[in-house]
Structure formats: C-alpha cells, structure tokens
N, C-alpha and C positions, 0 to 999 in steps of 0.2 A: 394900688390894691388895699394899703393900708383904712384909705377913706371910708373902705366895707364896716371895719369894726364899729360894734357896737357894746359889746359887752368884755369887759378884761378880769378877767381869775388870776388871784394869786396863789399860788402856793404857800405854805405857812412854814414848816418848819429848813431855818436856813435859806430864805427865801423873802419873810415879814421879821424873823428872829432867827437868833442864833440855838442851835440844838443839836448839832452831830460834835462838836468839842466836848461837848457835857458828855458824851456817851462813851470818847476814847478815852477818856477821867476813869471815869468808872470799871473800864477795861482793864484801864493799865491797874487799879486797886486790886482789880480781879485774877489780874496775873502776881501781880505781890501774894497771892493770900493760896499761891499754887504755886511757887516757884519751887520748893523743897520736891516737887514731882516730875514737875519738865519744865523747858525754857521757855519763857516769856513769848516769842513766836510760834511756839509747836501749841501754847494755850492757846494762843490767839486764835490758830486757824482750826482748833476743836472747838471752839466759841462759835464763830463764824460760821463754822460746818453744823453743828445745832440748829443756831439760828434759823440757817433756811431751812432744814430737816423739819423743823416747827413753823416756819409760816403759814403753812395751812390748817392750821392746827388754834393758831395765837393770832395770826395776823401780824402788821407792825406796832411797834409802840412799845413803851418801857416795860410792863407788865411782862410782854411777853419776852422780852430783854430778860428782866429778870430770871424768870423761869427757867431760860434756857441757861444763865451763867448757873445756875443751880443744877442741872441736868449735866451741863459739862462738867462742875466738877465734883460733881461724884464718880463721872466715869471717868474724867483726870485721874482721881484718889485711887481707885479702884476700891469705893464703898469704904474708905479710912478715913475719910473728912468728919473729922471733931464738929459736934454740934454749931460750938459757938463759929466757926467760919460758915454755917451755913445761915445763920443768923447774920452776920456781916454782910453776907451778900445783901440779903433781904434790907436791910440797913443801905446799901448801894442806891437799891432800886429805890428804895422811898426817897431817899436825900434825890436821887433824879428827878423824884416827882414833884418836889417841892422849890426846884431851881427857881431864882429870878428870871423874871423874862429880859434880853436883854437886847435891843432893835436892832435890826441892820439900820447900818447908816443912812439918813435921807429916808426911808422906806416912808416915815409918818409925810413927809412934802409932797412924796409924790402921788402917794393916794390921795391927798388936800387936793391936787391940782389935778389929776386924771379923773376924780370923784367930780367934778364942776363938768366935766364933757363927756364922760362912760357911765354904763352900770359895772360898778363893781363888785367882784364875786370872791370869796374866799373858797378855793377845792384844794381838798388835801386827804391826804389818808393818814392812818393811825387811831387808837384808841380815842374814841368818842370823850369822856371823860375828861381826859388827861387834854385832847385839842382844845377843847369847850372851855378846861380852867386858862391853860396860854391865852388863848383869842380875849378872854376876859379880864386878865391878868396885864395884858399887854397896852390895851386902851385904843385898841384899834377896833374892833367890832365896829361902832358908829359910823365907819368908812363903806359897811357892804350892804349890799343889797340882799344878798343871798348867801348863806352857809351850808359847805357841802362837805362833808367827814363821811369817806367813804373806808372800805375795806383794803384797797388794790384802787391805782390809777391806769388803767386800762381804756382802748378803743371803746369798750361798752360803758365803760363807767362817764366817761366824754359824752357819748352820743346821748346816753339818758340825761345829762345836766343839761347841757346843750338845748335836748324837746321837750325840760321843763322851763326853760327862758322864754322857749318861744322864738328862734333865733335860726337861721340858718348858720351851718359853721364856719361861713367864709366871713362872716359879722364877729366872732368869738376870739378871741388874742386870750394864751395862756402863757403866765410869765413865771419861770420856774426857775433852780437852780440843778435839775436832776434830768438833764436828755432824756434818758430811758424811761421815766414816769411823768416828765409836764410836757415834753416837745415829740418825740416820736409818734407816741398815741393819736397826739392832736394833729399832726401834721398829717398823718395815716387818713382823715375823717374830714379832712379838708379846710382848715381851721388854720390860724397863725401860730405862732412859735415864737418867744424871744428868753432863751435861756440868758440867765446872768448865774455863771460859777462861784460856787462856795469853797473857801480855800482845802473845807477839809467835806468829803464827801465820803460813804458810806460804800463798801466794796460790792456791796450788790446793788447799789446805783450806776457804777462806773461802766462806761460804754465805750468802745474802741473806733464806732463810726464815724465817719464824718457827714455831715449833714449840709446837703448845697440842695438849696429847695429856697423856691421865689418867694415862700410866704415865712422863713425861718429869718432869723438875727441874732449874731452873737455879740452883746452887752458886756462891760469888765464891770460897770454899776450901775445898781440899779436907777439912779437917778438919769442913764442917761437914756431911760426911757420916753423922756419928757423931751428931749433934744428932735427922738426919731418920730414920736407921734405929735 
C-alpha cells in the first residue's frame, strides 16, 4: 500500500526541530514570577486553562502563548501584578521568539534521501510569522516543494492541501509527532500516518487512543523512515 505515495508532509515543530522544551522553559519562569500566589502546578493548570479558553481567539503559537501567560496572571494576582512582572512575561515571549533552531536528529538525511523519490511538503499550524522565520532560520526550506502554515490541523485542513497537490489521499504520507493533529485527521480522509514521538509533547496534543489502521506506523526515529519506505 505504501507504493501508493507520492507526496510526504512533514510536520515542523518537534517534528523538523525542536520547540515544546522551549515553551515548558518559559512556563516554569512563569511560575517563578507567581509563586508568592499559588503553587507551581495550580499555575500551571490556570495557564493551560487560558490557553485553550483563547485558542479561538489567538490560535497556536507563541504570541498567543504569551497573551494568555499575561491574562493568567492577572487573574493568578487577582489584578496585584507589579508592572514590571508583566513586562517579564512579555521579555519570555520574545526571548521564545528569537530561540535558535535547533534540528531533530537525522531529520536534514532523511529529507536529502526521501527528497530524490517524493514531493516533499512542509504542513504545520501556528503563527505564520513566527513558522516562516524557523523554516528559514532552520535551512531546510530548499528540501519542499510546498509550504503550508495553516491555523488548526484538521480533516478540512488535509483535504484542502491534499486538492491543491493534485493527489488523491491514499498517494499522501503525513509524518508528525502529534497523533491528534498529523495522524488521526489523515487517517480519517484516507491518507497514511507515521507518527515518530516527541519526548516532551504539549497536553492538548496528548491523545489516549490507540491507533491500529493498515495505513498507520509507529517510528521511535525519524530516520527510521527510510528503513520502512
């Protein structure tokens, strides 16, 4: 069934590079700069609770990261947050935005070598901006054929990349590290699957299912993508 593909999407963050450690960085600063109000995980999971309260709102991506550490903690503080710690935040969020990129291992080989037999595709969600400088920043860009920075990775969001390829979906392999956002979707739409996990993964990524489907693959690295195609 494999023989179908034609065209492989990667996923970008934690997936081409490394980006959900950077963000529990910044987390934990963010509980330092609140602990004189409540403990370290009761911030955490009014962080977290924001968070998605604002995804419709912000979308993903650091920006809207930011925001929302600022919205919790005011209402952490209860409106007693000293200027300058909300300045600090703000200080969080940009030092985020300015990270080094820094690659999953093997990732640059095996685009080199999947790049000589596929069209390869970069899909990812997040802040347009903020992907556009990684992908640039990273020196992988020259590896894709096609760049897709969308809002939400969803059924719809698949099907539309998919009938701008020109592709039916059983030709399409999307290789992710996020079940709930690179492989259920795809799988939904009739497409391939081969999750490779990220040791630290984002709690509204985390999915409890188990995935037994003829067209799925569970990878421990990326490179041993090369092995199965």
């Amino acid at each position: 069934m494999k023989e179908q593909i034609k065209v492989i999407a990667f996923d970008a963050d934690d997936t081409l590079w490394i980006n959900e450690p950077y963000f529990r960085e910044a987390e934990e600063q963010f509980g330092k700069l609140l602990e004189d109000y409540l403990p370290l995980h009761t911030i955490q999971k009014e962080l977290f609770k924001t968070e998605i309260a604002n995804l419709p709102l912000y979308g993903y991506g650091i920006k809207g990261f930011m925001l929302s550490m600022i919205e919790s903690a005011i209402s952490i503080s209860a409106n007693q947050l000293p200027l300058v710690a909300i300045e600090k935040i703000i200080a969080l969020g940009k030092e985020l935005l300015q990270k080094p990129i820094e690659l999953i291992e093997d990732i640059e080989i095996v685009l080199q070598e999947l790049g000589k037999r596929y069209k390869l595709v970069m899909a990812t969600k997040g802040d347009l901006l903020d992907q556009e400088r990684k992908l640039i920043n990273s020196g992988l860009e020259k590896y894709f054929h096609h760049i897709e920075i969308v809002s939400d990775k969803k059924e719809k969001e698949y099907r539309k990349l998919i009938n701008h390829l020109d592709i039916q979906p059983e030709a399409f392999l999307m290789i992710g590290n996020s079940l709930k956002s690179d492989i259920l979707p795809v799988l939904n739409i009739g497409a391939h699957g081969i999750h490779v996990p990220f040791h630290t993964t984002w709690e509204h990524e985390r999915i409890d299912t188990k995935i037994d489907h003829p067209q799925f693959r569970q990878l421990e690295k990326v490179k041993e993508v090369l092995d199965y195609l």
